[in-house]
KENUDREN-589836 format. One record per residue: residue number from 0; x, y, z of N, C-alpha, C, O in turn. Coordinates in steps of 0.1 Angstrom, whole numbers. Example, Ala and Ser with C-alpha at 12.3 -4.5 7.8 and 13.67 -1.06 7.14 Angstrom:
// KENUDREN-589836
    nr      nX      nY      nZ     caX     caY     caZ      cX      cY      cZ      oX      oY      oZ
     0     132     -57      78     123     -45      78     132     -33      78     142     -33      85
     1     128     -22      71     137     -11      71     129       0      79     134      11      80
***
This chain:
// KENUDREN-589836
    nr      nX      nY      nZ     caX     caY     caZ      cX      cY      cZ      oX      oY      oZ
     0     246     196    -216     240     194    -203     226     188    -204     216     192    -210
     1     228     176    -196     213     171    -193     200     179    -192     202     185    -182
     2     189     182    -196     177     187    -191     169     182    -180     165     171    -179
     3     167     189    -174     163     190    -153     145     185    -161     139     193    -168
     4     141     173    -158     129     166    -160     118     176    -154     120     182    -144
     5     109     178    -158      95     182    -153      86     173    -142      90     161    -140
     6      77     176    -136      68     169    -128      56     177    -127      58     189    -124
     7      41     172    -129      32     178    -126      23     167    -118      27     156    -115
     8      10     173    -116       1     160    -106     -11     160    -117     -15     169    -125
     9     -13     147    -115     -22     137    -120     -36     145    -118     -41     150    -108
    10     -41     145    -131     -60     148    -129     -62     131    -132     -54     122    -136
    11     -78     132    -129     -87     126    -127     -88     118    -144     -88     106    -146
    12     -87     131    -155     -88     123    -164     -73     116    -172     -72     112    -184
    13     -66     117    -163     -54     105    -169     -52      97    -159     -41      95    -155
    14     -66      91    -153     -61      75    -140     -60      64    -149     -56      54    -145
    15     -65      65    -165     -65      51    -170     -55      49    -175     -49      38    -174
    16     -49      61    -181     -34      62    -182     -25      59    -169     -15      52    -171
    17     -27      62    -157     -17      59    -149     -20      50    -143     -12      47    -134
    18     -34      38    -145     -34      26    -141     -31      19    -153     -37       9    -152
    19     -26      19    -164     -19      12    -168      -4      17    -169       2       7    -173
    20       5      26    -167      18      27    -160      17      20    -148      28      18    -144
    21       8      13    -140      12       9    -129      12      -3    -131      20     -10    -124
    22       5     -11    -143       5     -29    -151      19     -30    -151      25     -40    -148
    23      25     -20    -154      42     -15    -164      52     -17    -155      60     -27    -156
    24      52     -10    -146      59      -8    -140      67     -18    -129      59     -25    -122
    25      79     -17    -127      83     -29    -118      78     -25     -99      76     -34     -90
    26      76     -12     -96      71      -8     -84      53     -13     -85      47     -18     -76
    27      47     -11    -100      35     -14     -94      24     -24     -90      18     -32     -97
    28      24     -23     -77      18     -34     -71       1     -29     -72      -2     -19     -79
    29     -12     -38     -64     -19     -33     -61     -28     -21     -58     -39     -16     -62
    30     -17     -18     -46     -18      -6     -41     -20       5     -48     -28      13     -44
    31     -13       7     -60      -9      12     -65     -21      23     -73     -21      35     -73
    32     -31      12     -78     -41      18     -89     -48      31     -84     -47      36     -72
    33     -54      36     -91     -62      48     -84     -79      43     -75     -86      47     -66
    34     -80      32     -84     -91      24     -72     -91      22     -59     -99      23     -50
    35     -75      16     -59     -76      13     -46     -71      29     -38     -75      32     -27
    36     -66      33     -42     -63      50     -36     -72      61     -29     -73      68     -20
    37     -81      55     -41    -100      63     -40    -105      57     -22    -110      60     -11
    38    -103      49     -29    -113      35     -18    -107      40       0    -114      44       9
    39     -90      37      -1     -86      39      14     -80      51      21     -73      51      32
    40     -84      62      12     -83      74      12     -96      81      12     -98      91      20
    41    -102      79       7    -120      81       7    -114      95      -3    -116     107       1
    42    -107      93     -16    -107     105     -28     -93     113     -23     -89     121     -31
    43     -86     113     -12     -79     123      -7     -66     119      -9     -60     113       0
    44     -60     121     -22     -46     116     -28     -41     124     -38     -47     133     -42
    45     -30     123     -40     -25     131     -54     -15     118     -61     -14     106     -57
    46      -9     122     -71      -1     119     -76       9     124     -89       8     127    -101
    47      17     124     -82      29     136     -95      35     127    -100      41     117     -96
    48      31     131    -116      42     124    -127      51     132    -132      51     144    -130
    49      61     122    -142      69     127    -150      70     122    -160      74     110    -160
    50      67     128    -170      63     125    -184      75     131    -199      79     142    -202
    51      77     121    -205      89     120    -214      78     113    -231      67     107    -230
    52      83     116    -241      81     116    -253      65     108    -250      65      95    -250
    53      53     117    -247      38     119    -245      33     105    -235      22     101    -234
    54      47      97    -228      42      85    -217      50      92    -206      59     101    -207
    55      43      83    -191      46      83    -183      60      74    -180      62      62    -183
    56      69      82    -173      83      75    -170      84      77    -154      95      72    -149
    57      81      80    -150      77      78    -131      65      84    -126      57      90    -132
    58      66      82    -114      51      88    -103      52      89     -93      60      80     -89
    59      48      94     -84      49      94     -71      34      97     -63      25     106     -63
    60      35      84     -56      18      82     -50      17      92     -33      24      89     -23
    61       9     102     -34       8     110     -22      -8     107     -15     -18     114     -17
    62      -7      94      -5     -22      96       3     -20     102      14      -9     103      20
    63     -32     109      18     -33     116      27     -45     110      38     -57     113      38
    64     -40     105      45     -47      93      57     -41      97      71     -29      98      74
    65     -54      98      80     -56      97      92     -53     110      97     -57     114     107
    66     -42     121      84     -42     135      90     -45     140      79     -50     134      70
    67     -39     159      79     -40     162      65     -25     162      59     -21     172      53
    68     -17     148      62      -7     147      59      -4     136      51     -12     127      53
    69       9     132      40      12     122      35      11     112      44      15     116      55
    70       8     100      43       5      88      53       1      80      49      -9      81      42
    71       9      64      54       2      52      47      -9      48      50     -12      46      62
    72     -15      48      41     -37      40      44     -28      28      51     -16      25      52
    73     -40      23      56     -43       7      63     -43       2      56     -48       7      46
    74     -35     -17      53     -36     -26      44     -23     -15      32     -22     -21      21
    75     -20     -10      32     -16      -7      19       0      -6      17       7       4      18
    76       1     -16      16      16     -21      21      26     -11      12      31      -2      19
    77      31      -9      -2      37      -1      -5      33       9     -13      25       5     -21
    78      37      26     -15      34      30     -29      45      40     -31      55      33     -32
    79      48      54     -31      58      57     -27      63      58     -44      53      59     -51
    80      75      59     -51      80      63     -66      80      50     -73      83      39     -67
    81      76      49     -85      72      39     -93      77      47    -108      75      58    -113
    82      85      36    -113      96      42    -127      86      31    -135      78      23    -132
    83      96      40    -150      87      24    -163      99      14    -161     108      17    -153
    84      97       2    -169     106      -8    -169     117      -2    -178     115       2    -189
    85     133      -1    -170     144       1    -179     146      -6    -192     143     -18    -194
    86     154       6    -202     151      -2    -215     169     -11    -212     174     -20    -204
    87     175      -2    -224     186     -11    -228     199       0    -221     211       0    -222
    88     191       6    -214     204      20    -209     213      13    -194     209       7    -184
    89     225      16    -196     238      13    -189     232      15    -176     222      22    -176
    90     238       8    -165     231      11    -147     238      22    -147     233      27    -137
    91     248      31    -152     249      42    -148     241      51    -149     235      58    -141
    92     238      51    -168     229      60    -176     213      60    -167     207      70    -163
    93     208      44    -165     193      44    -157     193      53    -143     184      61    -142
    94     204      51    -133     205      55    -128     206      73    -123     205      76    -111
    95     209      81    -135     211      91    -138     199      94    -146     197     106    -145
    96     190      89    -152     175      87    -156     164      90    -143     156     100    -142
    97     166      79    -133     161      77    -123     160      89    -116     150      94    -111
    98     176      94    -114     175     107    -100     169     123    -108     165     134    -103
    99     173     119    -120     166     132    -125     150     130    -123     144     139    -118
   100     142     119    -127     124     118    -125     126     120    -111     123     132    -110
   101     129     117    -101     127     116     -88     132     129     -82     128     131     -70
   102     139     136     -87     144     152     -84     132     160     -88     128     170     -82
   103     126     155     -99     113     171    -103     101     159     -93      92     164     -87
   104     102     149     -93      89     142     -82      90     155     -68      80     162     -63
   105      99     154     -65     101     154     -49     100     174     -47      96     181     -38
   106     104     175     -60     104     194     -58      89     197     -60      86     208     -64
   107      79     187     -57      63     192     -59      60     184     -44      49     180     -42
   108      68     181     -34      65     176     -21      77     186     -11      88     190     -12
   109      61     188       0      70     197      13      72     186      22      65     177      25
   110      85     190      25      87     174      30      80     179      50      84     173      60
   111      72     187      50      72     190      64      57     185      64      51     186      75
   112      50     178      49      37     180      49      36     160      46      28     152      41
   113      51     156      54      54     141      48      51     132      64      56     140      72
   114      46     119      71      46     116      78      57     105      73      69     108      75
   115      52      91      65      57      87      64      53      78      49      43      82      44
   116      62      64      41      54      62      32      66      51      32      78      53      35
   117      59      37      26      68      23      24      72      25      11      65      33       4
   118      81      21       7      88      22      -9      88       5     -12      91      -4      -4
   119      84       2     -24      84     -12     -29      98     -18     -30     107      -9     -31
   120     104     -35     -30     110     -36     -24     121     -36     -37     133     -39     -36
   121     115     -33     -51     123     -29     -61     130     -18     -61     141     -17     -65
   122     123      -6     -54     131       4     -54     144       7     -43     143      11     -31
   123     154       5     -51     169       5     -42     174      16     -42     184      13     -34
   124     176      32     -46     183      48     -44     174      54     -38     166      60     -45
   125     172      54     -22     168      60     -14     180      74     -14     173      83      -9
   126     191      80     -15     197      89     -15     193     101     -19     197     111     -13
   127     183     101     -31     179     117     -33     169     118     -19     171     128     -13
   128     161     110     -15     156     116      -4     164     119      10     158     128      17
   129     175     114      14     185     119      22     188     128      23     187     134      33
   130     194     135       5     195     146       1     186     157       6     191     168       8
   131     173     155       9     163     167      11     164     167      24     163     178      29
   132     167     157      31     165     162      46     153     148      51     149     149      63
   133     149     139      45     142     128      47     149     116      53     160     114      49
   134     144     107      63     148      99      71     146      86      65     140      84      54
   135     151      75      73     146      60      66     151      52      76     159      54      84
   136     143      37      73     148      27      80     144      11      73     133       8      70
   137     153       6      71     156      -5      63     142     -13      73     139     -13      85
   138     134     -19      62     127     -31      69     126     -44      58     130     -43      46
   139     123     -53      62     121     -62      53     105     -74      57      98     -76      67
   140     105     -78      46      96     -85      44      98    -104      37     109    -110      39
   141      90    -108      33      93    -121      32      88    -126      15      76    -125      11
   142      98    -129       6      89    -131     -10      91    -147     -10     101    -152      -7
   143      78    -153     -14      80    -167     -21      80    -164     -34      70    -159     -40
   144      94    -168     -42      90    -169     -61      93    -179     -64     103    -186     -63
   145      78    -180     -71      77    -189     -80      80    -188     -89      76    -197     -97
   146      91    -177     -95      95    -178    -109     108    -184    -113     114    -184    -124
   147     114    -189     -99     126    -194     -97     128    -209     -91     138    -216     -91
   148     115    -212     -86     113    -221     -73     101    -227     -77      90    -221     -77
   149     103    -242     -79      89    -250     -80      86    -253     -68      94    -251     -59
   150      73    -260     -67      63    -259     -53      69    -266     -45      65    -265     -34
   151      81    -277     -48      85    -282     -46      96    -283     -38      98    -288     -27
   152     108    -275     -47     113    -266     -41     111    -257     -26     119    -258     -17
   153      99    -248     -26      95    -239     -18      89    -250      -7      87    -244       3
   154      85    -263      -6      83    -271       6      94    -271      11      95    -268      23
   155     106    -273       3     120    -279       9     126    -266      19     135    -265      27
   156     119    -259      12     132    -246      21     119    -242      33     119    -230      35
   157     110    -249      41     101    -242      53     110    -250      64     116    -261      62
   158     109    -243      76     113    -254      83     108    -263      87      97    -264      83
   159     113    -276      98     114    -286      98      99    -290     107      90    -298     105
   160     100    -278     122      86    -273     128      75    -272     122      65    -278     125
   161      77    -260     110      65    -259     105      57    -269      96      45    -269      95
   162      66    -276      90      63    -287      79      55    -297      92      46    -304      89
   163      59    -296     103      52    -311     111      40    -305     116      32    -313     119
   164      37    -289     118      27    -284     122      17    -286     109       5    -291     110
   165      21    -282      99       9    -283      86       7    -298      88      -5    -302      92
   166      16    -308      86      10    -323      89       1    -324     101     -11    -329     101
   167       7    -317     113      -4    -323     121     -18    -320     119     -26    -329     121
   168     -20    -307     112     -33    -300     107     -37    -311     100     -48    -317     104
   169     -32    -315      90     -38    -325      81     -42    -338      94     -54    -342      95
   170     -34    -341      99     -35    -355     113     -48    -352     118     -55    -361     118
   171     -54    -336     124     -64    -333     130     -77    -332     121     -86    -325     126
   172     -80    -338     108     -91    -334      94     -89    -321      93     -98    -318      85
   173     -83    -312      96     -79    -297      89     -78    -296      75     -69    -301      68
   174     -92    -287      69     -85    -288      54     -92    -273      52    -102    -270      59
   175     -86    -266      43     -88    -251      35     -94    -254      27     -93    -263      19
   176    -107    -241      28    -116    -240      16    -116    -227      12    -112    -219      20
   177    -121    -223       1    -122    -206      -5    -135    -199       3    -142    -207       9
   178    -138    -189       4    -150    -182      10    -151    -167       6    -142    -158       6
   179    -160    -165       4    -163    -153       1    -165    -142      15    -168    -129      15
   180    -164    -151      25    -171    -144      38    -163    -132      42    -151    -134      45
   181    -168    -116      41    -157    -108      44    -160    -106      64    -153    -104      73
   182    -167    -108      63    -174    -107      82    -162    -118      90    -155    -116     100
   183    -162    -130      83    -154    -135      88    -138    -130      87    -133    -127      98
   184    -132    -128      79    -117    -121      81    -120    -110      92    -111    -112     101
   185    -126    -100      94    -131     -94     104    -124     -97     115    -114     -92     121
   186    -135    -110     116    -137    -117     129    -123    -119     143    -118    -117     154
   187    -123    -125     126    -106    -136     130     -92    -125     129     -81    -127     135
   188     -95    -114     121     -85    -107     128     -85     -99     139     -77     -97     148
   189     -95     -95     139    -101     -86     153     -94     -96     165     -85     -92     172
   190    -101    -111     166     -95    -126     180     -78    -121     177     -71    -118     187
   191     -74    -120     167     -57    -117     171     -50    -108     175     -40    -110     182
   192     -54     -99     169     -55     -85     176     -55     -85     193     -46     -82     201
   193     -67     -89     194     -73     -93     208     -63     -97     221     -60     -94     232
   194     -57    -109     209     -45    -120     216     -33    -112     220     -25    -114     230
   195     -32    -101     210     -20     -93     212     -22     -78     225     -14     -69     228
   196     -33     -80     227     -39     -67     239     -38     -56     232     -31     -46     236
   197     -46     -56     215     -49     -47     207     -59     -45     199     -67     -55     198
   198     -62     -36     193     -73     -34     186     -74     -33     172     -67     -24     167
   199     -79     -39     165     -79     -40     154     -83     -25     146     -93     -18     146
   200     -72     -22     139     -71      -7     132     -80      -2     124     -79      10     120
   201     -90      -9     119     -99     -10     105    -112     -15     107    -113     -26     111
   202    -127      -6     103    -137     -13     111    -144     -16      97    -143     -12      85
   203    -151     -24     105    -161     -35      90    -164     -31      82    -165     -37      71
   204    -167     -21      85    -175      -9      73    -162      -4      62    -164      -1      50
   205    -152      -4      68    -139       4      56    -131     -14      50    -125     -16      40
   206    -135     -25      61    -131     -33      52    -141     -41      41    -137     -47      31
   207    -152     -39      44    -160     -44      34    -160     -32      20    -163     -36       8
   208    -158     -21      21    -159      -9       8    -140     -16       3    -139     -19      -9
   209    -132     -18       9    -120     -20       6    -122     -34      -4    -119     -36     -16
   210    -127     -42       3    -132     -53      -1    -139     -55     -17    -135     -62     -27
   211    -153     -44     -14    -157     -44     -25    -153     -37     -39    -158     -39     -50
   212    -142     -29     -35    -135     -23     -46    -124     -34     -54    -122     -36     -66
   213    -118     -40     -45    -109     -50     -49    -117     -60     -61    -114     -60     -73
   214    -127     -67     -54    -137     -75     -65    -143     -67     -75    -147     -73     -85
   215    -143     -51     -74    -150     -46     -86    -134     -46     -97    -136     -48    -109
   216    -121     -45     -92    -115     -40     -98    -105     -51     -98    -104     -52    -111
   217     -99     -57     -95     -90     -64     -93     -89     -77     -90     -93     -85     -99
   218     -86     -82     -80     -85    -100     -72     -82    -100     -61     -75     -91     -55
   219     -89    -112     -57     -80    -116     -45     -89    -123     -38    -101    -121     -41
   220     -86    -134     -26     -88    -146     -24     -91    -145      -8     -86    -136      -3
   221     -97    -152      -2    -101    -158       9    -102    -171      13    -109    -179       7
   222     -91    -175      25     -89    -186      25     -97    -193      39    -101    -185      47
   223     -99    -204      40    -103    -204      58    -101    -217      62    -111    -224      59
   224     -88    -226      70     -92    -236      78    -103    -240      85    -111    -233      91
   225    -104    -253      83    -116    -259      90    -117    -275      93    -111    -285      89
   226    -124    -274     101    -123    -288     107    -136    -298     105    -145    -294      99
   227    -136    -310     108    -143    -317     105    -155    -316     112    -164    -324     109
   228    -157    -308     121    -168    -299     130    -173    -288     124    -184    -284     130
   229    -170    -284     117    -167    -272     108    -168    -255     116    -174    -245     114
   230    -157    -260     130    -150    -249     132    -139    -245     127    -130    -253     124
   231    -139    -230     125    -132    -224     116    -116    -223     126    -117    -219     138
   232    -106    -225     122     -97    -223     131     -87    -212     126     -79    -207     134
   233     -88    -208     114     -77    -192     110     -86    -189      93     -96    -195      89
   234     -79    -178      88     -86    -171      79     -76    -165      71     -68    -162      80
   235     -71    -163      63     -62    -156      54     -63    -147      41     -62    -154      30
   236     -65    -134      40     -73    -128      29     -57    -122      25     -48    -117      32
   237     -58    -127      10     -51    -121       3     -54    -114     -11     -62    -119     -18
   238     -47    -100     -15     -46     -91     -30     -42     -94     -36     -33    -102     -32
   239     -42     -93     -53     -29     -94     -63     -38     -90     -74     -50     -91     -77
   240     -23     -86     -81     -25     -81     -96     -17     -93    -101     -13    -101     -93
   241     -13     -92    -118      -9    -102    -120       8    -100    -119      15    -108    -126
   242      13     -92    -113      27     -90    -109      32    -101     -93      42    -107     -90
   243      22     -99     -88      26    -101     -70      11    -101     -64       1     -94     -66
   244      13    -110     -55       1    -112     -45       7    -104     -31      19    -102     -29
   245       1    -102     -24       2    -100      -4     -10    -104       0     -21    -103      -4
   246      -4    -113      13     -10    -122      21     -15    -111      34     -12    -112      46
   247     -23    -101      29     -24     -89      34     -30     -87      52     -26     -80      62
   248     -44     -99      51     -44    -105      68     -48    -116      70     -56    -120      62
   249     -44    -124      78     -47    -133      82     -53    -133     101     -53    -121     105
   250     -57    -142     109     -62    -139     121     -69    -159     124     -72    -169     116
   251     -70    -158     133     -74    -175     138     -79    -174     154     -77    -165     163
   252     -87    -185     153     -93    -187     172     -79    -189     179     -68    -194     174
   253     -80    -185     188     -64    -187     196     -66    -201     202     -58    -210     202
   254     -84    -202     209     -82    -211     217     -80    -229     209     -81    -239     216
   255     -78    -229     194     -75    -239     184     -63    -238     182     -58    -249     178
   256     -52    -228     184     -39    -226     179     -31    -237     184     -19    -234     182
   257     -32    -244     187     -22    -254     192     -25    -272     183     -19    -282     185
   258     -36    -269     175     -41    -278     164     -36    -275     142     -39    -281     132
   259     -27    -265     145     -22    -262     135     -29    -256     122     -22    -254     112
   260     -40    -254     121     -49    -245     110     -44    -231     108     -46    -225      97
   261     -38    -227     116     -33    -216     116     -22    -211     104     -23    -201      96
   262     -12    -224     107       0    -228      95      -7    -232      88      -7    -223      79
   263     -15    -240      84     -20    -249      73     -25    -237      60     -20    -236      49
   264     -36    -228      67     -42    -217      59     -32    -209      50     -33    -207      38
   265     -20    -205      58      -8    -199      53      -2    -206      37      -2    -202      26
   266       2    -219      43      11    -231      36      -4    -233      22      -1    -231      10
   267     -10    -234      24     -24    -234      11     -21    -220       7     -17    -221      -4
   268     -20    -208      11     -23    -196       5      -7    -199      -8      -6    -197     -20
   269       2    -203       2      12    -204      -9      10    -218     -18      20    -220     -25
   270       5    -222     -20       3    -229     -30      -5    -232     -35      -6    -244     -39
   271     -17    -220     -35     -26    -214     -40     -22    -203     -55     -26    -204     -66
   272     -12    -194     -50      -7    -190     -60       3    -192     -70       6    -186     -80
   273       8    -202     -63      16    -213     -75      11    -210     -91       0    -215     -94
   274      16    -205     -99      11    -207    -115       0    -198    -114     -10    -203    -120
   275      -1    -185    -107     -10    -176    -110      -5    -163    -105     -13    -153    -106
   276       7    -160    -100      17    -148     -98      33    -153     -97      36    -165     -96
   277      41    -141    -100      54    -146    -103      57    -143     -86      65    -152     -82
   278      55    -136     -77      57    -135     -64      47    -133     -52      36    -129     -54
   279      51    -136     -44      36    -137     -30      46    -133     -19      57    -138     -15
   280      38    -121     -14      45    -113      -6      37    -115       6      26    -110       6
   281      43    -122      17      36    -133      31      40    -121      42      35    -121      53
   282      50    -109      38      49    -102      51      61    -105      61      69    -114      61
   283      60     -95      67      74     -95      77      70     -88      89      59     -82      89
   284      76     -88      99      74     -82     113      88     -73     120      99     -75     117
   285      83     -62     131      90     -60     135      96     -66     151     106     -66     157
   286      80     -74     154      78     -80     165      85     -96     163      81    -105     154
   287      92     -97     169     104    -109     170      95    -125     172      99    -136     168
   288      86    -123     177      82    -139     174      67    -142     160      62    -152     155
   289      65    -126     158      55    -131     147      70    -129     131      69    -135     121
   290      78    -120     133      86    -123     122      91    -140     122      89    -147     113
   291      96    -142     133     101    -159     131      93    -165     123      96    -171     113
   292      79    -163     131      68    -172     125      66    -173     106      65    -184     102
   293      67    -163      99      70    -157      90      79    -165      81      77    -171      70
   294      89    -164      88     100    -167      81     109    -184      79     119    -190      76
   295      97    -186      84      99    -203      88      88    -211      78      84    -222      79
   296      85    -200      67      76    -205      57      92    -205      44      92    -206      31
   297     100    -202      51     117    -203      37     112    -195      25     115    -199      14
   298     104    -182      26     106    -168      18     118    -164      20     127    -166      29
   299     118    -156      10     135    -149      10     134    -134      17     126    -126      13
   300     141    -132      26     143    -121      27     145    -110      20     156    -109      14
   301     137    -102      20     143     -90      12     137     -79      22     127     -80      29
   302     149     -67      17     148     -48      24     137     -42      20     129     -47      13
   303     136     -31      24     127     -19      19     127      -6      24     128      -5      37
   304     128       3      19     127      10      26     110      20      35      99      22      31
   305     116      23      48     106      31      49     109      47      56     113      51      67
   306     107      52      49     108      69      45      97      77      53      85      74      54
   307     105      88      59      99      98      71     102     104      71     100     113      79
***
């Protein structure tokens, strides 16, 4: 008979150990490290591993945001169970690997102390959480890969709309440059926000510490349309490790939106990371005309789960 896996939670002094399980791992994105955990949690996290011959073979990331309950931080698109990369073992055998780490993960969580939490879009046996009494709902999001698809390629598959909106951008002297300006992404997401008769979730002060943690620790880019006036017409800040980027926000003057900087910013962000991540994760909606928007850049759809 199989032996029932252990799980204990992470101290302080094995984060270098478990930010490099997260280099490893096919769940670990960004999100993931304990910098960024510290940073948008302000220290208020856990994380339970499960540990096999003296390494880590899964984890389970627990923030605790906005209550004193599990809950996704702002910006922090997935974290949720993260495995090592499978070796040479049968999809039955991994599989049967998998539910045993994720059985001793889950018996160190009350699920009554769980709001909710995105699962990366590698992870496909959402069923042991079923099993406990946990809910879900299929969402998806949008991947450009470049490890399949030259730049080339990925022009051909946008639609036919959008391809004439980035031209027109170009028709109007619209052209993207890099910036360091964090005030400006701010700005420009707060005007969209605005546009949508909302409020932008995140104030300057938690995006510039978010900000500054990223540059101490990691990457990531700022993009900004502009015109030959040198008004700014959209903004696009994106993360990445060297697994996957997210085009995490973007935001633009509304009253320029009909001059195309908007798309343009986007369409550069994608081929920006051309030959510097194997995927760029542009985002999805549940709102019906900003998902269209989205998806008229010919990313592939893919699921995810999100757990409650």
């Amino acid at each position: 008979m199989t032996k029932a896996a252990e799980a204990h939670f992470l101290t302080s002094k094995d984060y270098d150990r478990w930010n490099r399980f997260v280099d490893d791992s096919p769940q670990g994105d960004v999100f993931c490290y304990t910098w960024w955990l510290e940073t948008v949690t302000q220290g208020d996290f856990k994380i339970v591993i499960v540990e096999e011959n003296h390494g880590i073979v899964a984890g389970l990331i627990l923030p605790f945001y906005g209550t004193n309950r599990i809950n996704e931080a702002y910006l922090t698109r997935t974290t949720g169970v993260l495995y090592n990369k499978p070796g040479n073992e049968t999809p039955r055998r991994r599989l049967s690997m998998e539910r045993r780490w994720i059985d001793a993960l889950l018996d160190q969580v009350d699920i009554n102390h769980v709001v909710q939490m995105c699962l990366h879009h590698n992870f496909t046996d959402w069923l042991p959480f079923r099993w406990r009494g946990y809910r879900q709902t299929t969402r998806y999001t949008y991947l450009i890969d470049y490890q399949n698809h030259d730049i080339t390629d990925i022009w051909s598959r946008i639609s036919k709309s959008t391809k004439e909106t980035i031209r027109k951008a170009v028709r109007n002297d619209i052209h993207v440059e890099e910036t360091d300006d964090i005030n400006l992404v701010y700005t420009y997401s707060c005007l969209t926000f605005d546009r949508q008769d909302k409020k932008f979730p995140y104030s300057l002060t938690d995006l510039k510490r978010l900000d500054d943690a990223i540059q101490k620790n990691g990457k990531r880019v700022i993009l900004k349309s502009v015109d030959a006036r040198q008004n700014i017409h959209a903004v696009c800040y994106a993360a990445y490790n060297e697994k996957s980027a997210y085009a995490l926000l973007s935001g633009g003057d509304p009253r320029l939106r009909s001059q195309g900087g908007h798309t343009l910013v986007l369409w550069n962000a994608i081929e920006y990371f051309n030959n510097k991540v194997p995927i760029l994760n542009i985002g999805g909606s549940d709102i019906e005309p900003i998902e269209r928007h989205i998806r008229r850049f010919g990313g592939e759809q893919t699921q995810y789960f999100h757990i409650y």
